[in-house]
C-alpha positions, 0 to 999 in steps of 0.5 A: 809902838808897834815894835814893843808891841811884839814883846813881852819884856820879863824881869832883869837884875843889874849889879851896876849899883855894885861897878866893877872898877878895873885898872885901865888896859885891863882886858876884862871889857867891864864898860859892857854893863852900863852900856848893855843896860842902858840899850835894854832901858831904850827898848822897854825893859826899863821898868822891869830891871831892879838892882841886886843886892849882896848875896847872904853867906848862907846861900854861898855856902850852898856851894862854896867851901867856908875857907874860900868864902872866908879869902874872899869877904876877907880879902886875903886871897893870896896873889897866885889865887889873885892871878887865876880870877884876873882881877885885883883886890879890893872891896868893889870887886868883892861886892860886884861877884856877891851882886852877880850871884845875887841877881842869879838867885833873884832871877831863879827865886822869880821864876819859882815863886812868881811864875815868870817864864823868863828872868835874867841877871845883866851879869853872872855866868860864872861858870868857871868858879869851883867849890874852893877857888875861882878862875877866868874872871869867876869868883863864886859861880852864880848858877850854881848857887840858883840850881842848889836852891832850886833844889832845895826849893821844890824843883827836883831837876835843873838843867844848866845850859852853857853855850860861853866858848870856854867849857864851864869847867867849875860848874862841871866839877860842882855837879859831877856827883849830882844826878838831880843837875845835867850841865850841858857844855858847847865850847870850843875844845881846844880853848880856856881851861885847858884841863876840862873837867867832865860836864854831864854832856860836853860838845867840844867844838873846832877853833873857828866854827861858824853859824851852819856847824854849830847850830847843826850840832846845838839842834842835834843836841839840845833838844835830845837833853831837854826830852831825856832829862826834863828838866823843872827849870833851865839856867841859860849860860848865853856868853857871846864870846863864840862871836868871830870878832871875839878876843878870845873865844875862837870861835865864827859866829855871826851875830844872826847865827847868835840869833838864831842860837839863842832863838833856838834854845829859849823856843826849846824851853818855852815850848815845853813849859820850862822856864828860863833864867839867864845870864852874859857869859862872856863876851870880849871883843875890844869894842864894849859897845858891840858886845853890848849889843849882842848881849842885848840882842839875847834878851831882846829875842827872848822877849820877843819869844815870851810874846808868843808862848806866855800864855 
């Protein structure tokens, strides 16, 4: 009792009415999702995690091209289009990338009409997808999607944060003549994509990179953005692929140094009044239950946060 008591728990939208079934020995860790779910139901979010719905095509359109839209829902999306995303086709997997935008956009309309200083979606961070295609388990890209509607809807800068350990290459190219969204990108440099595109402010990192380097360069940067570009609202791109033990990020984090990441970016904002919206990212160690956890443990440290700046 007196552990939930030093949390202030904040609205959550899963996509697991919309699962996403993979063909065994695929390398996506998609188990993650239920059990991440249930570790946040057994701590006190339980009643505050609701089920996404499909997005409406209106708000695809925000970003994505009417063609590509139309491959996707169509399910005609060529095999080579196929092979980039990295799953197949089929009906479900077209459900759970329409879900994942919706629960970002839930999230982001929660914080805008409801005054939430934090929501999340237990999926999303999509950051790969472009205008006319996806790539790297992306299909249409989430935060996108909510920083255009943020705009449309009152707020006139947003800024996303995106700390997966793959540069957010689509989210990059969306915004590249959009002076009203500052996308800033930590990654490690000579990783996924190898075409980068130019984020407004990208920190490429050496393979390998533990705690004490990386938080240096995350509090060198941070908080320098968030002072110049004062943003209305941050979307907080959270992957816990830069873990050591991750498959494929290569880079060292320590679970503590994860902490104190997402410590540190979620106190930056909350103390400045900023609210948050955010999403997994990545994560892709061979274990789902331990990625599982650290994506629980983000949430988790962002409720203890909003105990003490939601007044």
């Amino acid at each position: 009792m007196k552990e939930a008591q030093q949390h202030y728990y904040f609205p959550l939208w899963s996509c697991e009415n919309y699962p996403l079934l993979l063909p065994e020995g695929h390398p996506f860790p998609n188990r993650k999702y239920p059990i991440l779910e249930e570790l946040l139901s057994n701590t006190g979010f339980k009643s505050f995690i609701k089920r996404c719905a499909v997005v409406e095509r209106r708000y695809l359109e925000l970003v994505h091209a009417p063609s590509y839209i139309d491959r996707v829902l169509n399910m005609s999306l060529s095999v080579e289009e196929l092979r980039r995303v990295g799953f197949p086709n089929g009906q479900a997997y077209v459900n759970r990338a329409l879900a994942s935008v919706q629960g970002t956009l839930s999230a982001t309309r929660e914080v805008l009409e409801r005054g939430w200083l934090c929501a999340g979606v237990l999926a999303g961070g999509t950051h790969h997808a472009f205008v006319d295609r996806g790539e790297g388990y992306c299909t249409f890209n989430d935060a996108a999607v909510a920083a255009r509607y943020a705009l449309q809807n009152s707020l006139d800068r947003v800024l996303i944060v995106d700390l997966d350990a793959h540069q957010g290459n689509g989210t990059a190219s969306v915004f590249a003549c959009e002076p009203r969204v500052f996308t800033f990108s930590m990654h490690a440099e000579e990783n996924y994509p190898r075409q980068k595109e130019r984020s407004t402010l990208d920190v490429g990192l050496p393979l390998g990179t533990k705690d004490d380097d990386y938080l240096f360069l995350l509090r060198e940067h941070l908080p320098m953005v968030i002072d110049y570009f004062k943003p209305d609202l941050v979307l907080y791109q959270s992957g816990v692929d830069v873990l050591a033990e991750d498959r494929f990020g290569r880079l060292g984090l320590s679970m503590e140094g994860l902490r104190q990441r997402d410590t540190f970016v979620v106190e930056n904002c909350f103390s400045r009044r900023v609210p948050v919206v955010i999403t997994l990212g990545g994560g892709y160690q061979r274990n789902h239950e331990n990625v599982a956890r650290a994506h629980a443990q983000t949430f988790l440290t962002a409720s203890r946060l909003l105990h003490y700046f939601r007044e």
